[in-house]
C-alpha positions in Angstrom: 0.0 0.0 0.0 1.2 3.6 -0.8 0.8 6.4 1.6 1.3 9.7 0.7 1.1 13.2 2.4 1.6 16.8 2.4 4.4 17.6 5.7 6.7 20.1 6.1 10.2 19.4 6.4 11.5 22.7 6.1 10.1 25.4 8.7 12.4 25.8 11.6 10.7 25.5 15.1 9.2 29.1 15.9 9.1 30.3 12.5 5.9 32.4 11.8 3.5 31.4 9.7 1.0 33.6 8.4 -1.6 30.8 7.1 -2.7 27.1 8.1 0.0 24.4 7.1 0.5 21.0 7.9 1.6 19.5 10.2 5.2 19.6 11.1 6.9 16.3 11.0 10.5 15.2 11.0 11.6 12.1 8.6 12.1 9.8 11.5 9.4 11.2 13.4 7.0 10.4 10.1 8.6 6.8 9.7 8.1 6.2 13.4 4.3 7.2 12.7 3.9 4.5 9.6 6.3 2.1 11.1 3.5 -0.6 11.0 3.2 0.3 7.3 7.1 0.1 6.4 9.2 3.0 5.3 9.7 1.8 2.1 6.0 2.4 1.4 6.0 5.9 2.2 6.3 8.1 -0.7 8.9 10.7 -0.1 10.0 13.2 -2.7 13.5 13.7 -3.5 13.7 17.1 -2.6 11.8 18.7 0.3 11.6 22.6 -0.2 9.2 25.0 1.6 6.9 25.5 -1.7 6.2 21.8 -1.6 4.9 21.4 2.1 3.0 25.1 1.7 -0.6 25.3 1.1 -1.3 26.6 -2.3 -3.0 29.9 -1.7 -1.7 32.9 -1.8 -3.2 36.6 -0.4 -2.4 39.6 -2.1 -3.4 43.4 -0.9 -5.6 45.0 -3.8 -7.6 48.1 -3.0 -10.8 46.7 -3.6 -13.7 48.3 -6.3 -13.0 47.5 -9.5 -10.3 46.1 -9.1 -11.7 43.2 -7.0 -13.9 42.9 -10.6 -11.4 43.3 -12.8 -8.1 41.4 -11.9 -10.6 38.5 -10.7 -11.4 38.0 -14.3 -8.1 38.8 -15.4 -5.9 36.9 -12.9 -7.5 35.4 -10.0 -9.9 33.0 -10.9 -7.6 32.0 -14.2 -4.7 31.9 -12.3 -6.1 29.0 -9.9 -7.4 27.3 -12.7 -4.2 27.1 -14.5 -2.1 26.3 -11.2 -4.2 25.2 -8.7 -2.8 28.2 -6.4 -5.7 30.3 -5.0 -5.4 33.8 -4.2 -7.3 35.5 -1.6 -7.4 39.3 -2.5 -7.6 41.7 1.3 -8.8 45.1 0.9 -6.3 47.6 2.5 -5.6 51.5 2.9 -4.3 53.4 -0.3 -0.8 53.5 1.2 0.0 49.9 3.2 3.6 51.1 3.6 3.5 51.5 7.2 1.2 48.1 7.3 3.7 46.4 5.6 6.4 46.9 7.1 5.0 45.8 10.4 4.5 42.4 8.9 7.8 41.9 7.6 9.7 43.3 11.0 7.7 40.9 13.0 7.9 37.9 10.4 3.6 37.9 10.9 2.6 38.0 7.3 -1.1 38.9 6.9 -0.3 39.3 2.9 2.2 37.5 1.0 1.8 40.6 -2.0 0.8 43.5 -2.2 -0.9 46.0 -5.0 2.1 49.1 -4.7 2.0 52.0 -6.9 6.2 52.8 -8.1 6.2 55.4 -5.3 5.1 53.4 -2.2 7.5 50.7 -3.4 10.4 53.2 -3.8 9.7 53.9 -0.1 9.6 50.0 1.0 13.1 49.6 -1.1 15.3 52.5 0.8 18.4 51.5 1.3 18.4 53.8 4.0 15.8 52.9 6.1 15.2 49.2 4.9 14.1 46.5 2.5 10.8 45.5 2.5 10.1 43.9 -0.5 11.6 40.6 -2.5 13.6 41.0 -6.2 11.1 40.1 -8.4 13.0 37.3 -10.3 10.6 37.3 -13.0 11.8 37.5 -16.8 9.0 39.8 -18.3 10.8 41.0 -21.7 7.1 41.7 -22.7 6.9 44.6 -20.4 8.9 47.8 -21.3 11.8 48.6 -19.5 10.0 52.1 -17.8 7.4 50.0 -16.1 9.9 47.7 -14.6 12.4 47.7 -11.5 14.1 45.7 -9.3 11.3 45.1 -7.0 8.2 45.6 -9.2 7.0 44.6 -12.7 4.0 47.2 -13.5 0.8 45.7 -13.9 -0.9 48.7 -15.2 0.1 52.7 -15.8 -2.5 55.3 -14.1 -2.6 59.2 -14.3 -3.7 60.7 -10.9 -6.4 63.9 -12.5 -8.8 66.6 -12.1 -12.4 65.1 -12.4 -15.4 67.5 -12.8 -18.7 67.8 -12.7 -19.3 68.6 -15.9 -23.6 69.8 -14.5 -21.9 72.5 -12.0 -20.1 74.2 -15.5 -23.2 74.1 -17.4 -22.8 78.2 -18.4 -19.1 78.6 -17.4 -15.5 78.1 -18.6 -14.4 74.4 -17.0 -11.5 74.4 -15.4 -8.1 72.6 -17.6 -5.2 72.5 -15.5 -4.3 72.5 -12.2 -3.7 76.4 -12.4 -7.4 76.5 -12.5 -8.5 74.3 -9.7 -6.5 76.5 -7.5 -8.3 79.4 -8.9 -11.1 80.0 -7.0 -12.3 83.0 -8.1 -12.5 82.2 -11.6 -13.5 78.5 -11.0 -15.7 78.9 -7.6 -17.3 75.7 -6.5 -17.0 72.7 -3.8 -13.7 71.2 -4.1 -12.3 68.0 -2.2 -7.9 66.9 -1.9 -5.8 64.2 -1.1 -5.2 64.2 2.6 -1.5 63.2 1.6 1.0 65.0 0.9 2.4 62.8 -2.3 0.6 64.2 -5.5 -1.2 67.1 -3.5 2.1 68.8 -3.4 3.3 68.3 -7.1 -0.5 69.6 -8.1 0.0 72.9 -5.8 3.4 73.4 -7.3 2.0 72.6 -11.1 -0.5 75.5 -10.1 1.7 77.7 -9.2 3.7 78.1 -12.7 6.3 75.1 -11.8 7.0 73.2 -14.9 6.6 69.5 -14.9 10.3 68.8 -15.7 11.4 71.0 -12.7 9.2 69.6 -10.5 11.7 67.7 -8.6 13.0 68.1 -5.7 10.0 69.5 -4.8 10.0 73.4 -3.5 8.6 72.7 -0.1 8.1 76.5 0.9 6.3 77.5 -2.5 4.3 74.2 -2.4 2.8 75.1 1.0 2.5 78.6 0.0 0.4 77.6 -2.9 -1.7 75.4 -0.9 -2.5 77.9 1.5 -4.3 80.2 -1.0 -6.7 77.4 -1.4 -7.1 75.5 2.1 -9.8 77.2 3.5 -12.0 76.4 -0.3 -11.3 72.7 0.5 -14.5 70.9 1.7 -13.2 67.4 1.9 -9.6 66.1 2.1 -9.9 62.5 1.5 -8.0 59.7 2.2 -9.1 56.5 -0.6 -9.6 56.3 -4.3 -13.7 54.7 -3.0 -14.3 58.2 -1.1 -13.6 60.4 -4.5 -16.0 58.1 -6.3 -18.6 58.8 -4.2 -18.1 62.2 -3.5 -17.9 62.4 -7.6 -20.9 60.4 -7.9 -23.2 62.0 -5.1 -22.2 65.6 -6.5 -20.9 66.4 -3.0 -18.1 67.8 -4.7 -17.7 69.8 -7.9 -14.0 69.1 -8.6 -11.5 66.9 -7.0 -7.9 65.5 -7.7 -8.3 61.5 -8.1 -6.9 58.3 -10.1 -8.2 58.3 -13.7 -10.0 54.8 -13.0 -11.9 56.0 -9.8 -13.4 58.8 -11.8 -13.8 56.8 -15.2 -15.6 54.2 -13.0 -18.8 57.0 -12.0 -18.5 58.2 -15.6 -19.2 54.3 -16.5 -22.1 54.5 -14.1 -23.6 57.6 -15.9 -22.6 60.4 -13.5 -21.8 63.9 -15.5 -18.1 63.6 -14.8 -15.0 64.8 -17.0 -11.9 63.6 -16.5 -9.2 66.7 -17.2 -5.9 64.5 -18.5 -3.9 67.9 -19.1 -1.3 68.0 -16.2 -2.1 64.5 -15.1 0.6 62.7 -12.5 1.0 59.3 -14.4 3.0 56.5 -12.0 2.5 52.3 -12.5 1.2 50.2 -10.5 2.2 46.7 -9.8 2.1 43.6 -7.3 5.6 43.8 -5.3 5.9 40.7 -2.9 6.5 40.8 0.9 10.3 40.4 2.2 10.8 36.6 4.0 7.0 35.5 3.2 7.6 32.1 2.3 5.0 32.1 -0.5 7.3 34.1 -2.6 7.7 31.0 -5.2 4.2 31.1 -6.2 4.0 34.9 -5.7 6.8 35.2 -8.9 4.2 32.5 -10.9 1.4 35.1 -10.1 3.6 37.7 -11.5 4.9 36.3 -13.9 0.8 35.1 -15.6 -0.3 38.9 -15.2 2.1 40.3 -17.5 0.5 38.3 -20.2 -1.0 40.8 -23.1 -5.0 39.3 -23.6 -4.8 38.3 -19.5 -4.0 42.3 -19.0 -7.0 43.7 -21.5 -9.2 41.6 -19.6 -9.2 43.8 -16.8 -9.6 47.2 -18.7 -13.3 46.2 -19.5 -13.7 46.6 -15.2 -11.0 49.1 -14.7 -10.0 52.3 -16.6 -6.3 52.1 -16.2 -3.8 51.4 -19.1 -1.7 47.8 -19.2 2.2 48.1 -18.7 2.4 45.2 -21.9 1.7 47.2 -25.2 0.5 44.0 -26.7 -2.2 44.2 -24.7 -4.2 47.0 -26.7 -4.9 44.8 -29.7 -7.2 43.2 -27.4 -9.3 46.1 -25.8 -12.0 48.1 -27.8 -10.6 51.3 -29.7 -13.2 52.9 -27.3 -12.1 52.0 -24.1 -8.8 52.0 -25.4 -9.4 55.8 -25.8 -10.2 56.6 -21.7 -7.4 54.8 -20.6 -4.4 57.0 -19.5 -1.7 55.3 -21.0 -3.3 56.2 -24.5 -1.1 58.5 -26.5 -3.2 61.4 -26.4 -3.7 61.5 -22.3 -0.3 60.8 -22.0 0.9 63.9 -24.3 0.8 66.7 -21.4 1.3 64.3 -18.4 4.2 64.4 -16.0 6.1 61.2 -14.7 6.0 60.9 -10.8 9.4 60.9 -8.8 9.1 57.5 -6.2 12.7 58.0 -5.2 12.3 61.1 -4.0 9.6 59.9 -2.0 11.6 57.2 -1.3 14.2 59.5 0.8 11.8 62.2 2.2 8.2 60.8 2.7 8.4 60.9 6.7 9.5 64.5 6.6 8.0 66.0 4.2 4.1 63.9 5.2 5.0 65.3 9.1 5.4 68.8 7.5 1.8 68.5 5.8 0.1 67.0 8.5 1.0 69.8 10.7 0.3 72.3 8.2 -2.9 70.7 7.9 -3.9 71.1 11.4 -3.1 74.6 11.5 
């Protein structure tokens, strides 16, 4: 008779586990277990490595919305079919960095990856203050060199934008650029920001005449002095991509800074929203896996099957941001293909986001906001 079973070999005692496993066994405390069988008829395999003892099932930080729609279709529920490996997306806050880092100090992984935009995975890579995330390992030729670093493989490019309600400018000029948003004489009306200071700050500077090739380092002083001719016109800072949806949806707000695919997903819905790409903050997005978790195997497989091109247009019909693989457009309606912000015409008058020099000031400069903020 032939016995098998799923036992790991591999974890040393105390090691944290984040999910259910088997359980642990030595060799000669599994033979002494089937000794009445006879080792000879246990089925060993000839390597023991961690992947082989782990349950298959991964769980992966998305922020929710349509992206819960769209990369189920795309990757989750294809991915398990292919491989057997099931992943378990966790909605979490718009920046985890603080979240994650937690998990990999104490070894007490909640998430094995992690949905990171190129500036929050700058941050978790710092030489200076720590690494945080795994190498990717994954050879993705398919995806342009731009949307690729040592640590993340995009996914898909976004633009963060104006959105307006197009019924509040019904028999007035609609505000273009972020020039205008802070221009509240001109452009009066409810307005809602980013309670954070990454992409708040490069939008008050943009308003202010900087150009986008100068934008970095970033001119603290004239960035604060620019938002503070508009603070007191702000009715809502918010803190998640959700909240601008429904504030853009509800009409609660006439204007507001967001991602492209938050607003694009109310303008789906049939709400009199314009997105305003001129001036947009374009960054990539991509899944970046947690330092030590010892899914990381099957984390690089998952990577590795969302780069595909007809996988990626998949989740454009859900979500309105543009794949990192350009194959992928041959696949997606001319239509859609037109809303999405990696589409040569929204891209024209965009400006690339600087994660590195989030990277070595985020703590400073996000203490310096938050204290202007409660001024």
């Amino acid at each position: 008779m032939l016995v098998t079973t799923r036992i790991d070999f591999t974890s040393p005692p105390g090691a944290a586990m984040s999910h259910p496993t088997p359980t642990t066994l030595t060799r000669r405390g599994l033979l002494k277990r089937v000794g009445s069988i006879g080792a000879a008829s246990v089925a060993l395999p000839s390597m023991w490595t961690p992947a082989f003892a782990q349950e298959k099932r991964i769980v992966v930080r998305d922020p929710g919305g349509p992206y819960a729609d769209g990369f189920g279709e795309a990757f989750y529920k294809p991915f398990k079919a292919a491989t057997g490996i099931e992943v378990v997306p966790i909605v979490a806050q718009a920046d985890p960095t603080a979240q994650i880092k937690a998990m990999v100090d104490s070894k007490n992984y909640a998430w094995d990856m992690a949905l990171l935009n190129r500036q929050s995975a700058d941050v978790l890579t710092d030489p200076k203050t720590g690494i945080y995330l795994e190498d990717v390992n994954v050879n993705a030729p398919e995806i342009p060199e731009k949307f690729r670093s040592q640590y993340l493989i995009a996914t898909l490019v976004l633009q963060t934008v104006l959105a307006v309600r197009t019924d509040k400018f019904k028999d007035r000029k609609m505000p273009n650029s972020w020039a205008d948003f802070f221009n509240v004489k001109d452009f009066p009306g409810r307005r809602a920001m980013r309670r954070n200071p990454a992409d708040t700050l490069e939008e008050a500077l943009l308003a202010a005449g900087t150009k986008g090739g100068a934008l970095y380092p970033l001119n603290l002083d004239k960035a604060f002095a620019s938002l503070s001719s508009i603070k007191k016109d702000v009715q809502v800072w918010w803190t998640g991509g959700a909240q601008t949806s429904q504030l853009l949806k509800s009409g609660e707000v006439d204007m507001c800074p967001t991602w492209n695919a938050r607003a694009q997903s109310v303008i789906d819905e049939g709400a009199p929203v314009k997105i305003i790409w001129n001036e947009g903050l374009w960054s990539y997005e991509g899944f970046s896996i947690l330092k030590g978790t010892p899914k990381a195997a099957m984390c690089r497989e998952f990577i590795k099957f969302t780069c595909d091109a007809k996988r990626q247009a998949i989740y454009t019909k859900h979500l309105a941001y543009g794949p990192s693989n350009p194959e992928a457009y041959k696949h997606i309606e001319p239509a859609r293909a037109q809303v999405l912000p990696a589409f040569p015409a929204n891209l024209a008058n965009s400006v690339q986001l600087d994660g590195r020099y989030w990277a070595s000031n985020k703590d400073a400069v996000t203490e310096r906001f938050n204290t202007w903020l409660l001024s």
